[in-house]
N, C-alpha and C positions, 0 to 999 in steps of 0.2 A: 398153360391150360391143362395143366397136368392131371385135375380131379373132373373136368370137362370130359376128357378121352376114357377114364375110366369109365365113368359114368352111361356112355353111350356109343365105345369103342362097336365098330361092326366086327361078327363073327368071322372067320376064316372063309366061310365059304363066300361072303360077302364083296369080298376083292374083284374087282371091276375084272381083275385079269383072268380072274375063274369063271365070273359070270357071263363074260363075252362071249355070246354065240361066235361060230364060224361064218355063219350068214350074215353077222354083223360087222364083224369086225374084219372081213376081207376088204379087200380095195375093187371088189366086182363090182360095188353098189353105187351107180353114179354120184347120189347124194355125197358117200364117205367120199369120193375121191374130189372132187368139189371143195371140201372143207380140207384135204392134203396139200402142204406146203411141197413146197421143191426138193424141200429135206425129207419130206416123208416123217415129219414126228408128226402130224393128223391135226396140228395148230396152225393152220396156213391161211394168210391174209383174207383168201374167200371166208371162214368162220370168223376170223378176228374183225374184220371193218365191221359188218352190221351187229355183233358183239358188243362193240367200244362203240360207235357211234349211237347207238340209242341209250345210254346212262347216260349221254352229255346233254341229253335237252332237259332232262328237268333239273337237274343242276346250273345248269346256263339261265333259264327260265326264272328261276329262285333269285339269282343272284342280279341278273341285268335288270329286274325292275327296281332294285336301290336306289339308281340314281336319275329312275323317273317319279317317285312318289313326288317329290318337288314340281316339276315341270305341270305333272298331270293335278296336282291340289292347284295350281296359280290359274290351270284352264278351267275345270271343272269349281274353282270356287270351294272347295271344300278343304278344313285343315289337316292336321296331323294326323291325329286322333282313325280321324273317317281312312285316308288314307293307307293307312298301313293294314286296312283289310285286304288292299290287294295282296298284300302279301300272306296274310291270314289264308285268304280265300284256297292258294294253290296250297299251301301247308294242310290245311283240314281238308283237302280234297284227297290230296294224298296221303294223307295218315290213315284215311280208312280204306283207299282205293290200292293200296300197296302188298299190303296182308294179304286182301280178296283178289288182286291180279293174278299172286303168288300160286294161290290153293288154283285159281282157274289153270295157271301152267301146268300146274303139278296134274293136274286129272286132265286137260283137255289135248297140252302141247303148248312149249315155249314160243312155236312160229305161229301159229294161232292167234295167241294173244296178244304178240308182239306188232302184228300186222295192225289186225285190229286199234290199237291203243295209239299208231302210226296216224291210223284215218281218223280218229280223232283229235289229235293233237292238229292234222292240216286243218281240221273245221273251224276248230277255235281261233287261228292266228286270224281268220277275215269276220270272225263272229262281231270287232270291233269296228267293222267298215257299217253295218248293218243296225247295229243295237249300239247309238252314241249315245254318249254319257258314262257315268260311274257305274250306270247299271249293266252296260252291254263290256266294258272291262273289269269288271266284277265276276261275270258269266263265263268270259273267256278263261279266264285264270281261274276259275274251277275245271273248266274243261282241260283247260293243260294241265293239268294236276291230275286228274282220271286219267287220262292217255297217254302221259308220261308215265306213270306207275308201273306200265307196262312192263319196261325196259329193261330194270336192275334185276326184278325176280326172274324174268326169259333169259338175260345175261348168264346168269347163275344153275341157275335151271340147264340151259343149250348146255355150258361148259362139264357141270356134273355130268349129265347122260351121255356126250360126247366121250368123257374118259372113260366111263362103263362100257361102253359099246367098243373102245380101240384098244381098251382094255393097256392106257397107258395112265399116268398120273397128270393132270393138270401142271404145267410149268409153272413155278413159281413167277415168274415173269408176267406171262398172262394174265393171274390174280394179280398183280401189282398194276399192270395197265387197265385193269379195270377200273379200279381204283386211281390212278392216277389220272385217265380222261376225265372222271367224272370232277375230281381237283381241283384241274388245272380250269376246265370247264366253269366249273362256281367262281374260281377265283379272275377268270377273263370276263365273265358274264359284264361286270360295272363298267370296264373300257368298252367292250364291246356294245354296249346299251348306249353310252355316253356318247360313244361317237355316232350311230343309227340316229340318237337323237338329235343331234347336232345338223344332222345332214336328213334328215325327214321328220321329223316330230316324234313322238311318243307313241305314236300309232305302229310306227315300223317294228318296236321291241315286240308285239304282237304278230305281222307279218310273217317277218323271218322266220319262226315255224315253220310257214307252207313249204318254203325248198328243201328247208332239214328235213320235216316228215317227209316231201314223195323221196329226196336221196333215201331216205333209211329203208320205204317202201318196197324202192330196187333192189337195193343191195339184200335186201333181207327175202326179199322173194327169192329171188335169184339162187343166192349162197348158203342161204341159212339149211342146217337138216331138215330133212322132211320128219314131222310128227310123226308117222309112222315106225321109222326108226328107234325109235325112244323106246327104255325098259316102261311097262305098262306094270305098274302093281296091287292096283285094283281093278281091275277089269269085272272080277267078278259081282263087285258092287254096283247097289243101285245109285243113277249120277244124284239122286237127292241125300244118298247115305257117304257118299263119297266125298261132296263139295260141305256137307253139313252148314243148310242155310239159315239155320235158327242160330250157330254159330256166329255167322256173319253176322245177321242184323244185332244182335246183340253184342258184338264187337260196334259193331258201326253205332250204336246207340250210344254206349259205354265212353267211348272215344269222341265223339261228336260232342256229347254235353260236356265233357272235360274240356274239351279246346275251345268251346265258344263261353265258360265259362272265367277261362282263363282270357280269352279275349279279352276281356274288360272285368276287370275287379272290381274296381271304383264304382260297377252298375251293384253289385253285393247279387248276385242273381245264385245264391246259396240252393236254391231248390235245382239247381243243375248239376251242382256237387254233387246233391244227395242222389239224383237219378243215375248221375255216373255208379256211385258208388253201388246203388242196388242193382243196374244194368251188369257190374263189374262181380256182384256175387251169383247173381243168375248166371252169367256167362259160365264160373268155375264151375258151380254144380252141371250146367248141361255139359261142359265136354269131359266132366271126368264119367260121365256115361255115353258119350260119342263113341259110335264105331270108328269114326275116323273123323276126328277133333282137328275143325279149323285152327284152333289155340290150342297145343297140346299141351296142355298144366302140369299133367302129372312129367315130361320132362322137363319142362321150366324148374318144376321144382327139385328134382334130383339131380340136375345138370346145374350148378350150383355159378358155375363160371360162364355158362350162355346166359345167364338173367345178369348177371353183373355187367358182361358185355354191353347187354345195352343201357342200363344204368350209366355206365360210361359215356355212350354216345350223347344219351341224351344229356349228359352235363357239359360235354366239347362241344357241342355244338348250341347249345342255348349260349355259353361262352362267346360260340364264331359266329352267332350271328346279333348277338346283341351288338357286336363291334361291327359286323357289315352293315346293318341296319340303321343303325344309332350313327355313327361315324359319317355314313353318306347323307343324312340328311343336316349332320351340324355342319359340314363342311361346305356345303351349298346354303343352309338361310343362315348361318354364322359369320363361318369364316370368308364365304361371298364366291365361293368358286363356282362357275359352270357346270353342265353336267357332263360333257364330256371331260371336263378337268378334271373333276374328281372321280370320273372312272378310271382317266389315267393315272392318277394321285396313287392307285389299289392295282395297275398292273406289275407291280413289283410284288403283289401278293402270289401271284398266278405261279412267276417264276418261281419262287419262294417255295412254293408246296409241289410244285413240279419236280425240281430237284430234291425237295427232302423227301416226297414219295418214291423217287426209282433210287434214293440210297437205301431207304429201308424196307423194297419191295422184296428184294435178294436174301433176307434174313430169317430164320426161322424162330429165331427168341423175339417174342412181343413183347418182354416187362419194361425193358429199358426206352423203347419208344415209345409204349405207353404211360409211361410215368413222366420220359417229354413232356409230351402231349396235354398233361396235365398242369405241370408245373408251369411251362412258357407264359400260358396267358397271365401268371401272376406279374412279370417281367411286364406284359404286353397292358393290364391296368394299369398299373403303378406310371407305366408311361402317359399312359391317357390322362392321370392328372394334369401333367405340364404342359397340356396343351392348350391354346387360349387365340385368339384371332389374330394375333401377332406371331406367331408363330412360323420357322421357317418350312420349305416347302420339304425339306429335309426328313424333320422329323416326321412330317405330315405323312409320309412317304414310310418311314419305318414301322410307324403304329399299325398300320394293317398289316405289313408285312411278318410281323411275329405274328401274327395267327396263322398266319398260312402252314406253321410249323405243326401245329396240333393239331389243325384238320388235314393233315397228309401223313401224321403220324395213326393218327387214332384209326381213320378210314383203313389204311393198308392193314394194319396190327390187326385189327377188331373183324375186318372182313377175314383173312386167312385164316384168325380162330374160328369164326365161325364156320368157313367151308369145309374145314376139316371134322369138326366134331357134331355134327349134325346128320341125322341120319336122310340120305338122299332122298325117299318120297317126301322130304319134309323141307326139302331145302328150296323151294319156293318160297311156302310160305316165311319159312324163319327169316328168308333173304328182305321181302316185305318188313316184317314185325320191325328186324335193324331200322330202316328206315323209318316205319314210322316212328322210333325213341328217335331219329334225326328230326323229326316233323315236330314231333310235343316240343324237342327243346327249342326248336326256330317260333313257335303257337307263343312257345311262354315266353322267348327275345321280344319278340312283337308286342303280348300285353305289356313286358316291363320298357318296353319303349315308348308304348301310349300312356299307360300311366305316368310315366316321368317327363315325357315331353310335351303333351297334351295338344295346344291345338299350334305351339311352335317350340323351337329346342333352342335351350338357352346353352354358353358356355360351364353353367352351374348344374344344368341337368346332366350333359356329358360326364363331369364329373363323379353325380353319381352313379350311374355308368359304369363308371370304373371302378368305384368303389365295390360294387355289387359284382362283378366279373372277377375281382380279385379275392372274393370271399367265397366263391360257386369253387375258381379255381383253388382255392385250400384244399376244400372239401375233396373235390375230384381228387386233388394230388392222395391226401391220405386215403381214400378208398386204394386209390391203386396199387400204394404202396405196401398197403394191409394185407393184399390180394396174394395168398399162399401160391395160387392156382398157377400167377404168371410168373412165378420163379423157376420152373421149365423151360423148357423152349420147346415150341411146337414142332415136333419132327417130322412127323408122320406128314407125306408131301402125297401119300395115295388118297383121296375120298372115297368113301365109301361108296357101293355102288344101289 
């Protein structure tokens, strides 16, 4: 990311080790010593649980309703098509609720928002005791989608202003177990759902929320830093010049019509293009006169390797989840498996990306596991042809499991470039933005899954499927390979403060 660091390298005085107050960065202050391990590097279990534990619920969230869209279309009566808004629904909730969590971190406080987004996440898991039918799990999974957003940008957000303040460098480690809960999290989601289901109905993948939010509530009350603590870099701004909310809505507008546009092709709802796209030049021109631009354009564009970053994302993961998606519903009305069967059928994904994340959590060069990353899913289509109702349970078993290499590849690679080359008051938001290129590509998995399987999924739809995974993955691979940027290795292990 070597034209990334130029581009937006911080000055000299910038280094978290110059900027640390004395009053900060002592061990007087209850808060810091709270977040100090036994060793004294200032990374110690009290910061790291509620850290790692709030990026796994909206990944776990994402992924465990896979292998209820079946169970819930056979109750509720409704087919393929209508179904897969559940998944839609947290996708577009969070593609625009990610970005805006972000900016609120960045100006309000990571423990703030993160609380907050907690108590909403417990509301939604019983919003489905109360509002039955499609429409009251419709609701819920918008709400997990708001409240989960919370997480990844407070994550990111805590961990930067914690190295500033101790005036040490983030472990390389730490960013990799961020990354790696959030993984192994998406890829347990399907077993985890499968068995809930099995053992309470469909209702429970919604429940289970409640106890993960209040744990995260505790733990994150408790241990998290106090807001106060945090370098503050606008202060002197007004909170309407600082959050810039004409920004937002016009993100959220821009974004909103793009995903429910992409939702369903086949409806031709073109006048939603168009509104994205004028939403999306309105949006340029107001922040390149923002005082402090929700979407900072002007470095998007001279940061040449953060926009590619997420161009990246989003083609890994429209990749990983066209095959989460697709895979679990032909594998239950095709191939005839249960739903907890075919959750178990994808726990060999989990481990899968588990272990390819903490081997390449420890490495400072991204090209070679981003270019993984890319390639694998070609391997991982080209299998998906072979497979067909007769098939052993073997293979059944491998086809997921090669993606779990590119989404533990890309996630680690793409996050570490990004925490390093971003300037810190900005590292909410950008942490957001990442995410939402993971949201568009899961939005556009979805429409090419309703379009291709319509109102059920055939062995012939699968295939293309595959077809279409293996021609996104080309593409990915030569981007990446193109990419001057990641023929570096990213060194620099201090963020900016």
């Amino acid at each position: 990311m070597h034209d990334a660091g130029r581009a937006s390298s911080p000055s000299r005085r910038d280094h978290p080790a110059r900027q640390a107050t004395t009053s900060s960065s002592t061990t007087s202050s209850p808060d810091l010593d709270a977040t100090s391990g036994s060793g004294g590097s200032g990374f110690g279990p009290k910061l790291l649980v509620p850290v790692l534990v709030g990026p796994l619920l909206n990944p776990i969230n994402t992924t465990m309703v896979s292998v209820a869209l079946a169970p819930i279309s056979r109750d509720l009566g409704i087919g393929a098509a209508q179904a897969i808004w559940l998944v839609a629904a947290l996708y577009l909730a969070s593609a625009v609720a990610q970005p805006t969590m972000g900016k609120l971190a960045d100006r309000f406080g990571p423990k703030k928002v993160f609380l907050t987004g907690l108590v909403i996440v417990g509301v939604a898991g019983v919003v489905p005791e109360f509002l039955t039918g499609f429409g009251g799990a419709v609701t819920a999974r918008v709400l997990i989608g708001i409240g989960t957003s919370s997480a990844y940008p407070a994550a990111l957000t805590t961990l930067r202003q914690h190295s500033a303040r101790i005036g040490k460098p983030t472990p390389p480690l730490v960013l990799g177990a961020l990354s790696i809960t959030s993984l192994v999290s998406a890829a347990a989601g399907p077993p985890l759902g499968g068995a809930l289901i099995a053992a309470f109905g469909w209702h429970s993948i919604f429940l289970v929320n409640v106890p993960l939010a209040v744990f995260g509530i505790v733990v994150s009350a408790l241990w998290l830093p106090s807001d106060r603590l945090r370098p503050r870099n606008d202060d002197d701004l007004p909170v309407l010049q600082a959050l810039d909310p004409v920004g937002m809505l016009l993100m959220t507008g821009a974004v909103s019509a793009l995903l429910v546009f992409l939702l369903d092709l086949s409806a031709g709802l073109w006048w939603l293009l168009g509104t994205a796209v004028v939403l999306l030049v309105a949006l340029v021109l107001w922040e390149l006169r923002a005082t402090k631009p929700f979407v900072d354009v002007r470095l998007l564009a001279r940061n040449g390797a953060l926009s590619r970053t997420y161009v990246r994302l989003f083609l890994v993961y429209l990749l990983a989840y066209t095959m989460t998606y697709g895979f679990s519903q032909w594998v239950q009305d095709v191939a005839g498996y249960s739903s907890d069967a075919a959750g178990y059928i994808q726990l060999p994904a989990a481990v899968v990306a588990g272990v390819a994340s903490f081997l390449v959590a420890r490495r400072t060069a991204v090209r070679g596991p981003l270019i993984a990353a890319a390639v694998v899913p070609i391997a991982g289509g080209l299998l998906l042809l072979l497979l067909h109702t007769g098939s052993p349970v073997a293979l059944l078993v491998l086809a997921p499991a090669l993606f779990g290499v590119p989404q533990a590849f890309a996630s680690v690679s793409n996050q570490a470039a990004l925490y390093r080359v971003v300037p810190a008051e900005y590292i909410g938001t950008a942490a957001g933005l990442s995410r939402t290129s993971v949201y568009i590509g899961a939005i556009g998995a979805s429409s090419l899954i309703g379009g291709v399987f319509g109102t059920a999924p055939t062995t012939p739809d699968l295939h293309v499927l595959a077809w279409v995974i293996v021609g996104v993955a080309v593409a990915a691979s030569v981007l990446t390979v193109a990419d001057r940027a990641l023929a570096r290795a990213v060194t620099d292990r201090t963020p900016s403060a």
